[in-house]
N, C-alpha and C positions, 0 to 999 in steps of 0.2 A: 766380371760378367759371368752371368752364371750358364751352366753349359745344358744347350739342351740336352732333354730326356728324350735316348733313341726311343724311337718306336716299336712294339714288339710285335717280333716276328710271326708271319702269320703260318697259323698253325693245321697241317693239312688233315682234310675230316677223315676220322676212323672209318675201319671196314663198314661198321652198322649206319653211319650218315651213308655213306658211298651207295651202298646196297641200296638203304629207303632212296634214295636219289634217282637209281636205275629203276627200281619200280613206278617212282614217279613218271620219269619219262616214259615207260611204257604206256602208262596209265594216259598221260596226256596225248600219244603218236597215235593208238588205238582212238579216242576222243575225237581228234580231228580229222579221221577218216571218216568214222560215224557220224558228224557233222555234216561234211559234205555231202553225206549218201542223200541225208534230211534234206540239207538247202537243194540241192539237184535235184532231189526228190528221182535216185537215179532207180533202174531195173536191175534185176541180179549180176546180171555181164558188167554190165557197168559199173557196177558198186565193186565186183571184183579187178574190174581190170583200172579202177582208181587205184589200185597196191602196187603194181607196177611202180610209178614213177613217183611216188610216195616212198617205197621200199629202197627205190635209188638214193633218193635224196635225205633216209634216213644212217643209208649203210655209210655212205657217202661225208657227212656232216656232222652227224650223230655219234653214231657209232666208229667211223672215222675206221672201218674196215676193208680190207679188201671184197670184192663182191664174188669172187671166189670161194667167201666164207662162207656164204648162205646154201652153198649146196656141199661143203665139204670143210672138217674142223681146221684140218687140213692140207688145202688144196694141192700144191706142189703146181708145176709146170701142165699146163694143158696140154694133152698128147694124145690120139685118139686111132687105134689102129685100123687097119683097111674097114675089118669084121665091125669094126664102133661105128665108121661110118654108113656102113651098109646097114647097122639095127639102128641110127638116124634115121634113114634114108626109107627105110618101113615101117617107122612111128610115124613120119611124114604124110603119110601115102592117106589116111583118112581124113583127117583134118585138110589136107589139100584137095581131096575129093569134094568132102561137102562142101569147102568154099568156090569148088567150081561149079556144082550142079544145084547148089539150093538157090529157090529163087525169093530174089526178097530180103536174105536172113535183116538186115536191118547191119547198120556199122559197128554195135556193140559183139552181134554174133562172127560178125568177120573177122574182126580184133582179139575175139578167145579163144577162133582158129589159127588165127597167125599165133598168137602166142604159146596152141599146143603142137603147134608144126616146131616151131624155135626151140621151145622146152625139151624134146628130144635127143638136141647135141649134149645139155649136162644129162638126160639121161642113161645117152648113150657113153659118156664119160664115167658116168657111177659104174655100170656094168661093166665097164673097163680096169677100173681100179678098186672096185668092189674084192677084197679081202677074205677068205676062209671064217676069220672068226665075224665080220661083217656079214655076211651073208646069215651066218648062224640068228645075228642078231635083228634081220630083216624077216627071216622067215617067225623069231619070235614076236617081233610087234608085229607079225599079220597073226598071228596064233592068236595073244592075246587082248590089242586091241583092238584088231577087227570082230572078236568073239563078244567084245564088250556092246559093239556098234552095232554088231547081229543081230542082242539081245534085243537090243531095244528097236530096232527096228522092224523085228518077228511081231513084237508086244504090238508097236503102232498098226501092223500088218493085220492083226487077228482083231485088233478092235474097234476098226475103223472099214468101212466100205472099201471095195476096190473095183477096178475092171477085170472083167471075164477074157483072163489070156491065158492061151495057153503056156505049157511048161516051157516047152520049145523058145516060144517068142520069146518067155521073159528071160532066159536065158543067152539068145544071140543078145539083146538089148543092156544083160548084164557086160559081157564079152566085150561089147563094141564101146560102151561108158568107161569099161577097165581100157582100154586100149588109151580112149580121149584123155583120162584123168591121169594116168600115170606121168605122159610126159608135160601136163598145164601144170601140172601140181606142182612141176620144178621153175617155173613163170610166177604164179598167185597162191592167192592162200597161205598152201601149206609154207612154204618159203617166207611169206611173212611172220605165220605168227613162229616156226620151230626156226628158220634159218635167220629171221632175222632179229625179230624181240629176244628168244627163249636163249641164242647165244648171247645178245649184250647181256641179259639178267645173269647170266649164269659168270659172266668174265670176272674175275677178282677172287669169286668165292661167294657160298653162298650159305649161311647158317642152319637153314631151314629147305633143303633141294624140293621134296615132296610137296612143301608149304608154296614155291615160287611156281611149279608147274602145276597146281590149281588154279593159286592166283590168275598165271596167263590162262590155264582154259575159261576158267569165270569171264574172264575180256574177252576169248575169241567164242565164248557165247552169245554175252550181251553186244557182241559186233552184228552180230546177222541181224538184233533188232530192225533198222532203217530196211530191210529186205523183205519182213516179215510180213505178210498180206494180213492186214486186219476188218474186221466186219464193220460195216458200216454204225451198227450196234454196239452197244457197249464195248468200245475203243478204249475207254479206261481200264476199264474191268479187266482187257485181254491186254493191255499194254503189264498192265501190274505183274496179271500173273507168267506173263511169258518172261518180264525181270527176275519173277523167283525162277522157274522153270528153267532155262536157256543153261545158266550157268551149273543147273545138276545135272541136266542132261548132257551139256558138253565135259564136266569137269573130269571126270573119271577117263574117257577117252582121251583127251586132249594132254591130262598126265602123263599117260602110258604113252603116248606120242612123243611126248619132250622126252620123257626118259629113254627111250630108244635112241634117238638122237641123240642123246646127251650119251649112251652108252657103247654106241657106233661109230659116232665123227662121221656121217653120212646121210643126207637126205633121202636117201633113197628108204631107207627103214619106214621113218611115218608118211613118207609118201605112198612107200605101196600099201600100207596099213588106212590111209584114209582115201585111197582110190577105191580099195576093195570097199569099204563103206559106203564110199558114192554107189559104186557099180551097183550093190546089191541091194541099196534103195532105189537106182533105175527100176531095177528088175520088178521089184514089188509093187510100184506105183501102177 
């Protein structure tokens, strides 16, 4: 009787399968956010505060990480001294204002204050175990990718119409956006695309580093599409070119983003680098 022929062993994929795999799955986690945004046909609050429990059940399943990861490379033991609790405790203090006194806001805007009142304790946890050479590298992505995000937001500023505010105003209104976005930023957004895609991509190794953190800002460009307010008008026209548009105008920022991050082991770096962006497009509008 003749013996069977074993079966041969399966053979596990090289770095470069592994890598296009991980970019896959980005490709497709981003995908089905932006689906959603379309079938709900959601508003901005909403479309962001879908990354929430999307971000859980990616860290979670996916990525198969601790959620600790997402705001530190990192994390060690959560520990947070008197002084962390008391800069919680007045990051809270806006976000729990406006959710008492606006009338109306709607459940999506209730929801992005609960979430920048929460976001808080990791950001008062970064300032806790925020590091000498960390710090160095927080104050350079506010240097230079907020100088990136200036630019272009000066350029949209001078070319476009605006409202007649004073200095003053747009200034507290910058103030009080930096204040809101610093600690949400550790909840949405930024926490998805740098703490949660930008570490799976980068885990193993990565061939091409500069090459991966475009690719991700190219997606967390073409993410805002489903948000994007289009003209009742030539919908095609402006769908096309916000495709090309989206992903150069995000890509350069959103690089310099992951690389701080990737150069820090701390959210804290593009988060204060993309609150300043938010804040001082408040200011401008």
């Amino acid at each position: 009787m003749t013996d069977a022929v074993p079966a041969p062993a399966a053979v596990a994929p090289g770095p470069v399968a592994r890598e296009l795999r991980r970019h896959a799955v980005v490709v497709a986690v981003v995908a089905v956010w932006m689906a959603l945004g379309w079938a709900l046909r959601a508003d901005g609050n909403t479309y962001l505060l879908m990354g929430i429990p999307l971000l859980w059940l990616f860290q979670r399943l996916v990525a198969q990480r601790p959620l600790a990861e997402l705001w530190f490379a990192q994390p060690g033991r959560f520990a947070l001294p008197w002084w962390g609790w008391l800069v919680a405790a007045t990051f809270m203090i806006l976000p729990i204002h406006d959710l008492a006194t606006w009338e109306n806001p709607g459940w999506a805007v209730r929801l992005w204050l609960v979430a920048a009142a929460i976001g808080a304790i990791p950001l008062a946890w970064s300032l806790a175990r925020a590091t000498g050479p960390q710090w160095r590298e927080i104050g350079l992505g506010v240097a230079f990718a907020g100088s990136a995000g200036l630019l272009t937001l000066l350029l949209t500023f001078f070319l476009r119409s605006h409202p007649d505010r004073s200095a003053l105003d747009r200034l507290l209104e910058g103030l009080r956006s930096f204040v809101l976005y610093v600690p949400v930023c550790f909840m949405i957004e930024e926490v998805f695309f740098r703490g949660g895609l930008d570490s799976y991509l980068t885990r193993g190794g990565l061939r091409s580093p500069w090459l991966s953190a475009f690719f991700l800002s190219a997606l967390w460009g073409w993410w805002h599409l489903p948000i994007v307010p289009l003209a009742a008008d030539h919908r095609a026209a402006q769908l096309l070119t916000l495709v090309v548009t989206l992903p150069l105008v995000h890509g350069g920022v959103g690089a310099l983003l992951s690389y701080f991050w990737r150069r820090s082991g701390i959210l804290l770096a593009p988060v204060a680098a993309h609150a300043f962006i938010d804040a001082v497009r408040n200011a401008l509008q």
